[in-house]
Backbone as JSON, one array per atom type, in Angstrom:
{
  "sequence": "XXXXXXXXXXXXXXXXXXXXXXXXXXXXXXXXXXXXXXXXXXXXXXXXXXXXXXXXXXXXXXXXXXXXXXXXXXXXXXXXXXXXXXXXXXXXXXXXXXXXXX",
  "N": [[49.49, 5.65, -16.89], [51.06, 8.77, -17.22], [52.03, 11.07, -14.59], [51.04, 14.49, -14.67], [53.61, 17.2, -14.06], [53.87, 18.45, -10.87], [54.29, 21.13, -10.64], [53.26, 21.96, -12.76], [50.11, 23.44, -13.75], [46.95, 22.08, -14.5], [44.77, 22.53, -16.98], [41.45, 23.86, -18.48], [40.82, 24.05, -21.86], [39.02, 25.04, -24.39], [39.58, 23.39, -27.16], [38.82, 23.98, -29.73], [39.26, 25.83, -30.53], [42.21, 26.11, -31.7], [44.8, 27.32, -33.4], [46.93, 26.19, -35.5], [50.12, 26.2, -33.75], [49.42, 27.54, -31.15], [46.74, 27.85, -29.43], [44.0, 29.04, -27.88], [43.68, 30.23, -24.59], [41.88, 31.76, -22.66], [39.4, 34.2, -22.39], [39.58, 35.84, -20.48], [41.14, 36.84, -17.43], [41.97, 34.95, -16.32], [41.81, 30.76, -15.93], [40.17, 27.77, -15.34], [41.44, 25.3, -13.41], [41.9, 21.25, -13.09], [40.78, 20.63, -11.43], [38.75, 22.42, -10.35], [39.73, 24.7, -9.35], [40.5, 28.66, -9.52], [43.09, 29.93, -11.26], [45.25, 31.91, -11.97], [46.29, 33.38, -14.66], [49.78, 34.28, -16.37], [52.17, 35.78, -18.63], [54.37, 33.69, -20.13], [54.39, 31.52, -18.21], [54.04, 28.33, -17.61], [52.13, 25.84, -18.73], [49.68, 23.16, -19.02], [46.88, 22.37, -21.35], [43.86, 20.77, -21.66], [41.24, 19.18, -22.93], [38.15, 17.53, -22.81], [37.38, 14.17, -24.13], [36.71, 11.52, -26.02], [37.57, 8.33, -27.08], [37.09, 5.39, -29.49], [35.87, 3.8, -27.94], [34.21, 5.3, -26.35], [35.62, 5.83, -24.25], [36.77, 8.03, -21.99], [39.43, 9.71, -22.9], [41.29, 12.4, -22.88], [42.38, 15.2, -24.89], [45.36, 16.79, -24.71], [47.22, 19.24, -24.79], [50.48, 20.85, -24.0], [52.49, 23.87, -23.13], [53.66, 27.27, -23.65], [52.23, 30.06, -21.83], [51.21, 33.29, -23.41], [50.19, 36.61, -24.15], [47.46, 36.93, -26.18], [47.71, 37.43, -29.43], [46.76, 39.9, -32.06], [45.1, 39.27, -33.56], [43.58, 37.6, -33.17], [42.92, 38.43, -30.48], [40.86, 39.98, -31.4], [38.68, 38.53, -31.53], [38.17, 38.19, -29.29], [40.13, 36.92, -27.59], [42.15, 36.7, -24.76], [44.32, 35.62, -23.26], [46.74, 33.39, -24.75], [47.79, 29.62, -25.59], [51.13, 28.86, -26.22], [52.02, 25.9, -27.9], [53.96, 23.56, -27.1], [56.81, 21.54, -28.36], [56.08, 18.91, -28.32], [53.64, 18.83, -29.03], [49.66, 18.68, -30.1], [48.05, 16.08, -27.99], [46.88, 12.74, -27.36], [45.59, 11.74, -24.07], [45.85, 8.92, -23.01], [48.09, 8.9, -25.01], [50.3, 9.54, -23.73], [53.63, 8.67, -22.29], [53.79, 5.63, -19.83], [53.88, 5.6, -16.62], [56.71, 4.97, -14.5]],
  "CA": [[49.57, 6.97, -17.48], [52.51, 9.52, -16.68], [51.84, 11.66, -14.22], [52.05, 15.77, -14.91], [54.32, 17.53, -13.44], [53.03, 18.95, -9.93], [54.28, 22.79, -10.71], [52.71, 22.92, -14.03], [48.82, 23.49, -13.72], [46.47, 21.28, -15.93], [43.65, 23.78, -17.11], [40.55, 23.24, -18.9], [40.88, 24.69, -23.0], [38.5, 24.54, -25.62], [40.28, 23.31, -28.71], [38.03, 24.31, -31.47], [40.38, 27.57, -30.58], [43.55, 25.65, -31.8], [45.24, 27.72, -34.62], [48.4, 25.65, -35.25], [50.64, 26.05, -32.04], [48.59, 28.49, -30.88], [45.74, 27.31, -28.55], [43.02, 30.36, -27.2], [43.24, 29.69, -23.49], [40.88, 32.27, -21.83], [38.75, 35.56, -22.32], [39.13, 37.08, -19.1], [42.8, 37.09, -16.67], [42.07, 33.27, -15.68], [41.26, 29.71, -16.15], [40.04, 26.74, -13.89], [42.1, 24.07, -13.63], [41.0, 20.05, -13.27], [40.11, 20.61, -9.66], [37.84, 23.58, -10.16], [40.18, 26.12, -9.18], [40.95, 29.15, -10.61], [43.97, 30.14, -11.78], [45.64, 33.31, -12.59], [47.3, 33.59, -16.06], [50.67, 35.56, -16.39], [52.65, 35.82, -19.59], [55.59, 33.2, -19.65], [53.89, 30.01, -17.18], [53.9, 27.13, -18.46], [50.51, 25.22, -18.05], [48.99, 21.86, -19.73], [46.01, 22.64, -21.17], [43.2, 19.7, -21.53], [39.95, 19.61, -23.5], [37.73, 16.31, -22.12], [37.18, 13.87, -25.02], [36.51, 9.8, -25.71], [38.47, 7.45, -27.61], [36.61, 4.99, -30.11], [35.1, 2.85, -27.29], [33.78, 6.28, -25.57], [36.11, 5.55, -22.87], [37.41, 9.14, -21.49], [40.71, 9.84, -23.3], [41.29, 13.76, -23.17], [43.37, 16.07, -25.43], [46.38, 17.51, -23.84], [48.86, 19.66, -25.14], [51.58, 22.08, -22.8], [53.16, 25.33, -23.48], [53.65, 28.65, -22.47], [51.21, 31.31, -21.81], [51.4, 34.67, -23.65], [49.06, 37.26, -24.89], [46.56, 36.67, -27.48], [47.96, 38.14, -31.01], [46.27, 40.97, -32.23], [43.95, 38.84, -35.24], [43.25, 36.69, -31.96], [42.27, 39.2, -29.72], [39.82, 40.68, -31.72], [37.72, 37.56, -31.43], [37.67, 37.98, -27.15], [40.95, 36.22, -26.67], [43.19, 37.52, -24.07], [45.56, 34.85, -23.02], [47.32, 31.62, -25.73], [49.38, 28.63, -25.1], [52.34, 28.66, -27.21], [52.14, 24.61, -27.73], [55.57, 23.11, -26.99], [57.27, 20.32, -29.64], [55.18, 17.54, -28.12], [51.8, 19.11, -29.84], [48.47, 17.88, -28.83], [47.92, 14.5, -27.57], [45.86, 12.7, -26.63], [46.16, 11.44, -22.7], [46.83, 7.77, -23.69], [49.75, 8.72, -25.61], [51.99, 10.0, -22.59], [54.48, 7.24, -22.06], [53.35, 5.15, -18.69], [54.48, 5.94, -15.33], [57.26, 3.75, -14.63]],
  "C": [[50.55, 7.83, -16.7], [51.39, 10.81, -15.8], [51.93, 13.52, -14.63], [52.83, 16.08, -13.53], [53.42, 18.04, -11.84], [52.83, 20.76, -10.05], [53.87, 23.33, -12.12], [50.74, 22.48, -14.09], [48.2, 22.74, -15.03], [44.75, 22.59, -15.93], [42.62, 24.18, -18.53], [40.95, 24.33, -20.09], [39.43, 24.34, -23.5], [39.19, 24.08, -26.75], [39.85, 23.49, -29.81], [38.83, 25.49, -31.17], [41.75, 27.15, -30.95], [43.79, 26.4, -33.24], [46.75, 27.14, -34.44], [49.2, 25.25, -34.18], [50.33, 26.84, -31.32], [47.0, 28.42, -30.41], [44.66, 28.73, -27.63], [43.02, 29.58, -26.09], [42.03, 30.43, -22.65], [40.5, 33.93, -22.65], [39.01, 36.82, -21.26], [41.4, 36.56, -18.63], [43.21, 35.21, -16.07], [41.22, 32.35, -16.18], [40.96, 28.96, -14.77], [40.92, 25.61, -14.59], [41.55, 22.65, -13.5], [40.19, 20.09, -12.02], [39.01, 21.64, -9.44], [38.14, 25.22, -9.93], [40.54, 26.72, -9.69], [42.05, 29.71, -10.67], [44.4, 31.18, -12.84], [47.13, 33.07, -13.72], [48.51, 34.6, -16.01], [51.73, 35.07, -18.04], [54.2, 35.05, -19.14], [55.3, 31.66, -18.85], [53.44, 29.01, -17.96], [52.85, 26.22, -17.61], [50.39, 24.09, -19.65], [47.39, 22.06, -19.59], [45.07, 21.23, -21.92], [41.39, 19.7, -21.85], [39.26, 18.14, -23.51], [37.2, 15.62, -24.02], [37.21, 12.2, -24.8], [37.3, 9.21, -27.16], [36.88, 6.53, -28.73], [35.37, 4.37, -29.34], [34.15, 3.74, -26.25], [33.95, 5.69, -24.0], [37.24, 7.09, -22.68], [38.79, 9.17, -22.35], [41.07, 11.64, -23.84], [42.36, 14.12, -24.07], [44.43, 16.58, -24.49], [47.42, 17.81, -24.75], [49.38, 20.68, -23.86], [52.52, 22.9, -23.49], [53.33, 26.2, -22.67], [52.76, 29.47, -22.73], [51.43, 32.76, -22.6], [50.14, 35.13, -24.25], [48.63, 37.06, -26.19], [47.12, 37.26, -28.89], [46.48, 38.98, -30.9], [44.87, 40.05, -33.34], [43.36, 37.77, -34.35], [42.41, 37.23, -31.04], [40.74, 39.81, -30.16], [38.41, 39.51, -32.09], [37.16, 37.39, -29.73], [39.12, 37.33, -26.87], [41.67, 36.66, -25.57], [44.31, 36.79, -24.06], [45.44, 33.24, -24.28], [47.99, 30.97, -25.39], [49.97, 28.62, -26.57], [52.96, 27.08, -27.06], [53.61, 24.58, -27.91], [55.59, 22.06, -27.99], [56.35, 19.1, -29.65], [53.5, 17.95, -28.81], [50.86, 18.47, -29.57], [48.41, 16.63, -29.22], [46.46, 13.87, -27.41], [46.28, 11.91, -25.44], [46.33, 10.02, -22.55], [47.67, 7.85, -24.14], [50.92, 8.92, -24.69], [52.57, 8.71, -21.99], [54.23, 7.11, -20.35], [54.21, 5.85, -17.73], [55.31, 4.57, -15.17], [57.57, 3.61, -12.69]]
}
């Protein structure tokens, strides 16, 4: 499996919040990332966000899409959102699909 990058944070989503390319990342100013830590949101940072999930054989195989961070839309917000990822071209995955580490 391909490694992420090291300077782009992986950081826990829900995805039942996925509207199109448009992913609800948090309520409040921050998320936790895979390690537990938390992580301060800023408009513009590009982060891989990752919602835990199993494959047919309920063998771990998470969601992952990556984007950029910006503020919630207004028809967004008014549900609690604060901060969205603005999914990039690659759209969500799942973490088997990222081409191997070579």
């Amino acid at each position: 499996m391909a490694k992420d990058s090291p300077n782009v944070p992986k950081v826990r989503a829900d995805f039942n919040g996925l509207f199109g390319e448009l992913l609800c990342l948090s309520h409040n100013d921050t998320c936790v990332d895979e390690s537990g830590a938390v992580i301060q949101l800023r408009e513009g940072m590009v982060v891989t966000a990752y919602d835990e999930d199993a494959n047919e054989h309920g063998v771990r195989d998470d969601l992952i899409a990556t984007g950029t961070v910006e503020s919630s839309p207004d028809w967004l917000q008014c549900n609690g959102s604060k901060w969205a990822l603005r999914i990039n071209k690659d759209g969500v995955r799942n973490e088997s699909d990222l081409p191997s580490a070579t």
